[in-house]
C-alpha positions in Angstrom: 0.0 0.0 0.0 3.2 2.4 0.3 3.2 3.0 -3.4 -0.7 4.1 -3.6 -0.6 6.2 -0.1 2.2 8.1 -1.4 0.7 8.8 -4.8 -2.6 9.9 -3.2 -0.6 12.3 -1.5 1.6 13.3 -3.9 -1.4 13.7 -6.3 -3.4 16.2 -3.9 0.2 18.7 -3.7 -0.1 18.3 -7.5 -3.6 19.8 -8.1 -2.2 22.6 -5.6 0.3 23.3 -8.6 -1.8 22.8 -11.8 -4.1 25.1 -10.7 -1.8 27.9 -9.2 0.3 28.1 -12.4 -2.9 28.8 -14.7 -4.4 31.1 -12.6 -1.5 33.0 -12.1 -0.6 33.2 -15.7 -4.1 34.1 -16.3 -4.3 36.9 -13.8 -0.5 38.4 -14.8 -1.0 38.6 -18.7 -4.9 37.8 -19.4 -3.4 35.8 -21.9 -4.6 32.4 -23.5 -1.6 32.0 -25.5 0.7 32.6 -22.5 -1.4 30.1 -20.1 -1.3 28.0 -23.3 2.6 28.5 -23.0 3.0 27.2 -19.7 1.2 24.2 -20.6 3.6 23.6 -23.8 6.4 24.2 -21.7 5.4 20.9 -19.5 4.8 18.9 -22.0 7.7 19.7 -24.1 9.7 16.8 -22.0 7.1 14.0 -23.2 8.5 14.2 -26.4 12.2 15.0 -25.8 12.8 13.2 -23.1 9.7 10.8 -23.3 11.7 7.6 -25.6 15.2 8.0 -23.8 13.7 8.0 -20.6 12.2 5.2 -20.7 15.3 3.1 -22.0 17.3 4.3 -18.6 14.5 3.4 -16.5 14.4 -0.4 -18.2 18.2 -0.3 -17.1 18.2 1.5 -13.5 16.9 0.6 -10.0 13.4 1.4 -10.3 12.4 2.3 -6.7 15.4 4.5 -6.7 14.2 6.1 -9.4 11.2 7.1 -8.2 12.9 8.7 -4.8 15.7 10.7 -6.4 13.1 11.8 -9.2 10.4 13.0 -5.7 13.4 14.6 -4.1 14.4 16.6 -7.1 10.7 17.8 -7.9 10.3 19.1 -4.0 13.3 21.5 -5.2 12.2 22.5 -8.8 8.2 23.7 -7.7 9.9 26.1 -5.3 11.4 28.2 -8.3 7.8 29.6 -8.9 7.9 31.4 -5.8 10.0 33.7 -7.6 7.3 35.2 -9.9 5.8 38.5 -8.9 5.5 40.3 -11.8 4.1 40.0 -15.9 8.0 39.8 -16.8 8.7 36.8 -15.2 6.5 34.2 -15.9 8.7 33.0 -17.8 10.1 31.4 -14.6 6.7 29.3 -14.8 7.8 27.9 -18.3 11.0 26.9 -17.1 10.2 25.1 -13.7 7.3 23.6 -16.0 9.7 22.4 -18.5 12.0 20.8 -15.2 9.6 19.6 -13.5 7.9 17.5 -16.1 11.7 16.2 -17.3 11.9 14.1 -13.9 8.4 13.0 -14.1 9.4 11.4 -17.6 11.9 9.2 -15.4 9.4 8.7 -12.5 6.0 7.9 -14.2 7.8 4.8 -16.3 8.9 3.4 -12.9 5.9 3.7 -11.5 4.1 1.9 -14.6 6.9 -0.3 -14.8 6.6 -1.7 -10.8 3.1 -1.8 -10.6 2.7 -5.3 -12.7 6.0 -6.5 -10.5 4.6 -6.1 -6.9 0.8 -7.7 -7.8 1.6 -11.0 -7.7 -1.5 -12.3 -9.6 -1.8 -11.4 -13.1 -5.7 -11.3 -12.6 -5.7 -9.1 -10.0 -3.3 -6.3 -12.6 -7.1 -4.5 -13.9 -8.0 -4.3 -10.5 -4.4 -2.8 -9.3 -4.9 -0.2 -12.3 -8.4 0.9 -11.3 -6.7 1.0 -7.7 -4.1 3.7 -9.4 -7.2 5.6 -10.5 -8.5 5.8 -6.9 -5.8 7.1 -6.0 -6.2 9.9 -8.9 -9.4 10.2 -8.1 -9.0 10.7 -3.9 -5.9 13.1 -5.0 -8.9 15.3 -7.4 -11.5 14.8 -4.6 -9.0 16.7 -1.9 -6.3 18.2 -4.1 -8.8 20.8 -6.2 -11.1 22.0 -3.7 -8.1 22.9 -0.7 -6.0 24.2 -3.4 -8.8 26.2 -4.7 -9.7 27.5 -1.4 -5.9 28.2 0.0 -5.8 30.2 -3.1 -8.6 32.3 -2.3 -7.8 33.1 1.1 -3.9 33.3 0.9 -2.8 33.2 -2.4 -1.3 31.2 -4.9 2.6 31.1 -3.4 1.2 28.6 -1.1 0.3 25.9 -3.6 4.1 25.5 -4.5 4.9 25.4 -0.8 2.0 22.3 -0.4 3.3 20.8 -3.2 6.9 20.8 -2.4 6.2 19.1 0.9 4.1 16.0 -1.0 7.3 15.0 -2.6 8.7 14.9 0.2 6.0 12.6 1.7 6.1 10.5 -1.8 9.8 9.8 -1.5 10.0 8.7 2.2 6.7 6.0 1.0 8.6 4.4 -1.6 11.6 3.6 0.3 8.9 1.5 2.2 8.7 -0.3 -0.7 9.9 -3.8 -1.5 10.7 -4.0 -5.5 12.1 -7.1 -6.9 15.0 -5.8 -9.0 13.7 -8.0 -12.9 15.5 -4.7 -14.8 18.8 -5.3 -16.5 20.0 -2.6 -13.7 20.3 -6.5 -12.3 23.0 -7.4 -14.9 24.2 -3.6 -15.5 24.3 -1.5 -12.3 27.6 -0.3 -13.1 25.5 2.3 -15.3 25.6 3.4 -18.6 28.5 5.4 -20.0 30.7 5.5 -23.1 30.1 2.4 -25.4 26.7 1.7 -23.2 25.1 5.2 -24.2 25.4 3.2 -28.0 23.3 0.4 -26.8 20.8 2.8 -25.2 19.7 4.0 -28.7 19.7 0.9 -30.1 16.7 -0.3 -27.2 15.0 2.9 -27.9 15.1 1.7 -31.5 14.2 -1.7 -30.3 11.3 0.2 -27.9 9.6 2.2 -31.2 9.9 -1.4 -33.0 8.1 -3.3 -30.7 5.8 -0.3 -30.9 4.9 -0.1 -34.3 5.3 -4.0 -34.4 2.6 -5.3 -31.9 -0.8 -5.2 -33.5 -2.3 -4.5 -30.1 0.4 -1.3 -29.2 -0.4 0.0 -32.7 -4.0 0.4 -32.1 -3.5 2.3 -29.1 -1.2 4.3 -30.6 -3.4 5.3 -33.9 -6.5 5.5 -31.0 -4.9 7.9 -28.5 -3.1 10.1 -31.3 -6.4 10.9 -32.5 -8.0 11.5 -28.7 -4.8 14.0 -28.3 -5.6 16.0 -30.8 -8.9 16.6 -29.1 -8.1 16.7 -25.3 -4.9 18.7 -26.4 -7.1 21.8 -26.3 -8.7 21.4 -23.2 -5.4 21.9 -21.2 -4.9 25.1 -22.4 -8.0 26.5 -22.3 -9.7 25.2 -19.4 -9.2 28.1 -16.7 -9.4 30.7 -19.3 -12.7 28.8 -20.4 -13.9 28.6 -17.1 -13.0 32.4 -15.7 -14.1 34.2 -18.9 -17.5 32.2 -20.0 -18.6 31.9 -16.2 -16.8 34.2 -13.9 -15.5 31.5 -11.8 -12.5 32.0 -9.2 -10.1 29.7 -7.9 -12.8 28.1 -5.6 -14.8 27.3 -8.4 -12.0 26.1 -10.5 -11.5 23.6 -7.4 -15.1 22.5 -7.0 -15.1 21.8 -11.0 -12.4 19.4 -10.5 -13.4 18.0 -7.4 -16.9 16.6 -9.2 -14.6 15.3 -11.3 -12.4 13.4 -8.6 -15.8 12.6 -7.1 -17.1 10.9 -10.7 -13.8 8.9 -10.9 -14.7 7.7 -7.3 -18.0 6.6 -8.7 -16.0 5.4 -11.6 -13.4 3.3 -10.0 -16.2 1.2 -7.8 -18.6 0.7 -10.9 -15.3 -0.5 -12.3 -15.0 -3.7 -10.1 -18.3 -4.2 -11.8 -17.5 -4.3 -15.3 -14.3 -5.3 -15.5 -15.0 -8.8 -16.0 -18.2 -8.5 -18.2 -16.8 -6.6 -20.5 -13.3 -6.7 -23.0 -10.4 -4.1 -22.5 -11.2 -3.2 -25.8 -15.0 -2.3 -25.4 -14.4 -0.7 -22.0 -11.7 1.8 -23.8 -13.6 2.9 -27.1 -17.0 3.4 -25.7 -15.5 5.2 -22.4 -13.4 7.6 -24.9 -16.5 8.1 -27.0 -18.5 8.7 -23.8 -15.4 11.6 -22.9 -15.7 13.3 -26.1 -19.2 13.6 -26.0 -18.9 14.9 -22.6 -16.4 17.8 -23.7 -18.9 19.1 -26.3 -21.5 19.0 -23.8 -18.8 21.0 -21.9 -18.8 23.6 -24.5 -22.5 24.2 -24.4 -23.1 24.3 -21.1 -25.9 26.9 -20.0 -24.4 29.4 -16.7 -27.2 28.3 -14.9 -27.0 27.9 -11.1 -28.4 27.8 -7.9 -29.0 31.7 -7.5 -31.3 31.4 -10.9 -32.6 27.7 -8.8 -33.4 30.1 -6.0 -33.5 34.0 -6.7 -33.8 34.8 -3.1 -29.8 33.5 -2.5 -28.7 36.1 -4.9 -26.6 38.8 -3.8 -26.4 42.3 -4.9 -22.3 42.9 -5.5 -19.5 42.4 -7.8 -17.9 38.2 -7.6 -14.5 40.0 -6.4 -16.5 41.5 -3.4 -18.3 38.6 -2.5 -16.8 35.5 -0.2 -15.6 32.5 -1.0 -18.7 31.1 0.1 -20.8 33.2 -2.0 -19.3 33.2 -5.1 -19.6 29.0 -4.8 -23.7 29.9 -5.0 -23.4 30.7 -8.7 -21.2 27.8 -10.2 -22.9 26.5 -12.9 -25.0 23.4 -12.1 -24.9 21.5 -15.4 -21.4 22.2 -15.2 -20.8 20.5 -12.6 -22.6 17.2 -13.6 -20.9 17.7 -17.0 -17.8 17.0 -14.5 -18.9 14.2 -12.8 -20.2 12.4 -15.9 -16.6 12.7 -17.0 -14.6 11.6 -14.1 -17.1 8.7 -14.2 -16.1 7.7 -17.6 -12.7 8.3 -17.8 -11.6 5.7 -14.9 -13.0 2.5 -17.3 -11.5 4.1 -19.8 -7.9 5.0 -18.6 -7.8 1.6 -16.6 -8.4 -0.8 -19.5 -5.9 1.1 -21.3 -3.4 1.1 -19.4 -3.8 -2.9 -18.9 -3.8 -3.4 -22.5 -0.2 -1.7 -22.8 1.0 -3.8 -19.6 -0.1 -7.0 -20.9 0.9 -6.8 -24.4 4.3 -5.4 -23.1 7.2 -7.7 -22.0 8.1 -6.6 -18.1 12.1 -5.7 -19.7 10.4 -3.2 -22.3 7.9 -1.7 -20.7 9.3 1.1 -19.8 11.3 2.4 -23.3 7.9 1.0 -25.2 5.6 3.2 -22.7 7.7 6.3 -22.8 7.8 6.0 -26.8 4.0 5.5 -26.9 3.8 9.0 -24.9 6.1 10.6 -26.8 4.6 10.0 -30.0 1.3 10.9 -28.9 2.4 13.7 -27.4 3.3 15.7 -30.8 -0.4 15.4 -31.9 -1.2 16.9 -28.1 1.3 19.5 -28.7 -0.6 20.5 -32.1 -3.6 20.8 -30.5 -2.3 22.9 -27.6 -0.8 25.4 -29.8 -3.5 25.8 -31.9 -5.9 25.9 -29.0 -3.5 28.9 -27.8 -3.2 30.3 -30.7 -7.3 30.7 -31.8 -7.6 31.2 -27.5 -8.1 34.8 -27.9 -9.7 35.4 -31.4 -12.3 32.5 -31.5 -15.3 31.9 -28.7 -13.5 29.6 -26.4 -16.9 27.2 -26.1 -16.4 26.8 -30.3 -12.7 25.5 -29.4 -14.3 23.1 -26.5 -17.1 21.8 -29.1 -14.6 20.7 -31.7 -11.9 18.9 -29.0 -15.2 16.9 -27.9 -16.2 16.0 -31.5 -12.3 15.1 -32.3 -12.6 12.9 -29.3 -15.4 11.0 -30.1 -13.7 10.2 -33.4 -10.8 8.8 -31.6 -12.9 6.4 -29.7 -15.2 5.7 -33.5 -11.3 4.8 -34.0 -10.4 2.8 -31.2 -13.5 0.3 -31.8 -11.9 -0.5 -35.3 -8.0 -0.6 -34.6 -8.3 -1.4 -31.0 -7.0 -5.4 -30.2 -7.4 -7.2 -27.4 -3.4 -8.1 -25.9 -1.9 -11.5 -25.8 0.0 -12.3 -22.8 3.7 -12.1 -23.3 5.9 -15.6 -23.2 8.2 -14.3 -20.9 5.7 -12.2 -18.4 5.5 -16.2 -16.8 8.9 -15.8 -16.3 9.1 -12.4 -14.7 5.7 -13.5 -12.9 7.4 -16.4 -10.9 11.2 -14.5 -10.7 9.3 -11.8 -9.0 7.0 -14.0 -6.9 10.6 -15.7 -5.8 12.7 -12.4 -4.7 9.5 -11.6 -2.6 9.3 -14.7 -1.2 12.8 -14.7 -0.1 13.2 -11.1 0.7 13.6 -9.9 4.2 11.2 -7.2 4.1 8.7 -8.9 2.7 6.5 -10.1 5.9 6.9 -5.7 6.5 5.4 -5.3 3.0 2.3 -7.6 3.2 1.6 -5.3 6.6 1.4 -2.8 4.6 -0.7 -4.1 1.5 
C-alpha cells in the first residue's frame, strides 16, 4: 500500500500546482496564449525526453528512481515562488519544463513496478483501477483545498503544499519492497561511453516493438487521434472557465473536485464491469462517452443555484463577495458535465493502461511506454498550440465543441484498430522470478503489513 498512499498524497500537492500556475498566468498577462505557453512548456519533455527516458529506467533501480526523481521535484516547484510580476513568468515555463523532465523518469517506474509487486496477473485490472482511486482521492482533496488556500492566501502557497508532498512520496517508496527484474540486475555499473550506444539501439528496439505489436499499434493510432482533441482542453480550461462563467479559484476547485468525485464513482462501478466486458469495449465506448462529454462542456448553460433560487442572490460584484458566495453561482450543469466525465474516464484510462501492460514484455515496458507517450504527445502538442493560438480570437466554447467531436472520433477509432493483448511468453517468467525475490526477501513479511 506504500506505493498508492504516497501517490494519493503526492497527487493532492499536484492539483495545488496545476491550478496555481494557470491562474497566475491568467491573472498576470490575461493571456490564452501565454497560459497555453505554460502548458507547452510541460509537456515539451514527453517528447524530448519521453523515448530516452524510458530506456534508462528499463536499465536502473526502479524504486530509486522514483525517490531521487520525488526529491528533485520538491526543489524545482519552489522556483515559482519567484514570480511577482508579468515579466517573469517565464520562470513558470521553465520550472514547468524541469519539472515534467523528472516526471518522464518517475511515471515509467511507476508503470513499470506496478505489474511487479501484484503478484497475480488477474488481480493487474484491478491494481490499475486502484491507481485511479488514488487519482481520483488526490482530485476529490487536491482541487477543492488548493482552490480555497488560493482564495484566502494566495497562490505562493500551492508551490509550498506541493513541495512538501514530494517529500511525503519519496519517504513511502523507500517502504517499498521492489524485486530488482530490470537489466540494472546485470548492469548496475550504469551506462557510459560504449553503453550510451546500446541505449539508442533499445529505444530503437522500444519504437519497434511499438509499431510491431498489433495491439500497441491500435492504441497508438486511437490515442493520437484523442490528443488532438483533449490537447485543447489543457490550455484552455481556466481561461474557459473564468471568462464564459466568472468562476475563481474556488470554483475552479469545485469543478475538479466533481470530477475526482465521478472517478470515485468510476473506480467502484469498475469492479463491476471489468470482468463482463473486454479491455477493448471498456476503452472505445469510455473515450467516446469523454468526447461527448467535452462538447456538452462547451455548451453548457451558466445556470445555477442563484437562478434555482433567486432569493440566494446577492447584490455585488464576484471579487467582493466571499468564498462562500461566489460558490452559490457555479454552474449546475457544469458540474454534472464533470462528474459524468470523471465517471467515464476511470474504465477508460484503466483498460488502457492494462492493454499496454499485458501486451508489453516486463524488460520493455518502460522504453515501449515512454515511446507510446512521446509519439502521442506531438499530436497533443498541435492541438495545444493551436488551441493557444485561436484562444483569444475564437469563442472559447467553439474551441471546446470541436476537442469533444475530435474525441469522439478517436474512440469511433479505437472500436476498429483497437486489439485485445496476448499475454507475453516471458511475463510467466518475470511472474514467478518476481513471486521468488519476494518470497525470499527480508522485508517482505513488512510489506504484506502494509498491503
Amino acid at each position: 500500500m506504500a506505493l498508492w498512499l504516497g501517490q494519493t498524497i503526492s497527487y493532492i500537492g499536484d492539483y495545488f500546482y496545476w491550478l496555481a500556475i494557470p491562474i497566475m498566468v491568467e491573472r498576470l498577462t490575461g493571456s490564452a496564449l501565454q497560459v497555453g505557453l505554460s502548458v507547452i512548456s510541460s509537456t515539451l519533455p514527453m517528447l524530448v525526453l519521453g523515448p530516452v527516458a524510458g530506456v534508462f529506467v528499463d536499465r536502473w533501480d526502479r524504486k530509486r528512481t522514483m525517490i531521487v526523481a520525488d526529491l528533485l521535484r520538491a526543489l524545482l516547484v519552489l522556483l515559482c515562488l519567484q514570480v511577482r510580476t508579468p515579466d517573469q513568468v517565464w520562470i513558470y515555463y521553465v520550472a514547468g519544463f524541469l519539472l515534467s523532465s523528472v516526471s518522464r523518469f518517475f511515471f515509467p517506474a511507476q508503470n513499470a513496478v506496478l505489474p511487479l509487486i501484484v503478484r497475480d496477473r488477474s488481480d493487474l485490472l484491478a491494481a490499475n483501477g486502484l491507481m485511479q482511486i488514488v487519482q481520483t482521492l488526490g482530485l476529490l482533496a487536491g482541487p477543492a483545498l488548493a482552490g480555497f488556500s488560493i482564495a484566502l492566501w494566495g497562490e505562493q502557497v500551492a508551490f509550498v503544499v506541493d513541495s512538501a508532498t514530494y517529500l511525503v512520496s519519496a519517504a513511502a517508496i523507500m517502504t517499498m519492497t521492489v524485486p530488482r527484474t530490470t537489466e540494472a540486475v546485470q548492469r548496475a555499473a550504469g551506462i557510459a561511453g560504449g553503453e550510451l550506444a546500446a541505449v539508442w539501439t533499445e529505444l530503437r528496439e522500444g519504437l519497434a516493438y511499438l509499431f510491431g505489436n498489433r495491439t500497441m499499434a491500435g492504441i497508438l493510432i486511437c490515442f493520437s487521434v484523442v490528443q488532438l482533441g483533449v490537447g485543447a482542453i489543457h490550455v484552455i480550461w481556466v481561461p474557459f472557465l473564468q471568462r464564459t462563467f466568472g468562476l475563481g479559484p474556488e470554483g475552479l476547485g469545485a469543478m475538479d473536485t466533481a470530477q475526482g468525485l465521478g472517478m470515485a464513482l468510476g473506480g467502484i462501478g469498475l469492479g463491476f464491469v471489468a470482468n463482463r466486458f473486454r479491455q477493448k469495449a471498456l476503452a472505445a465506448w469510455g473515450l467516446i462517452l469523454i468526447g461527448a462529454d467535452i462538447a456538452l462542456i462547451g455548451l453548457a448553460p451558466s445556470f445555477s443555484l442563484v437562478d434555482l433560487i433567486p432569493s440566494l442572490g446577492i447584490e455585488m460584484e464576484m471579487a467582493m463577495m466571499t468564498v462562500g458566495q461566489r460558490l452559490l453561482y457555479i454552474p449546475l450543469v457544469l458540474l454534472v458535465l464533470m462528474i459524468l466525465f470523471g465517471i467515464v474516464l476511470v474504465p477508460a484510462q484503466s483498460a488502457l493502461m492494462t492493454m499496454m501492460q499485458l501486451a508489453v514484455p516486463d524488460l520493455k515496458r518502460g522504453r515501449v511506454g515512454s515511446a507510446l507517450n512521446a509519439l502521442t504527445t506531438v499530436a497533443g502538442l498541435l492541438s495545444m498550440a493551436l488551441a493557444a493560438a485561436l484562444g483569444d480570437l475564437i469563442a472559447l466554447r467553439t474551441i471546446y465543441f470541436v476537442a469533444g467531436l475530435i474525441t469522439v472520433v478517436g474512440g469511433l477509432l479505437g472500436l476498429w484498430v483497437l486489439e485485445e493483448p496476448e499475454i507475453q511468453p516471458d511475463d510467466q517468467e518475470a511472474d514467478e522470478m518476481a513471486g521468488h525475490m519476494l518470497a525470499n526477501s527480508p522485508a517482505t513479511a513488512e510489506s504484506a503489513t502494509d498491503e
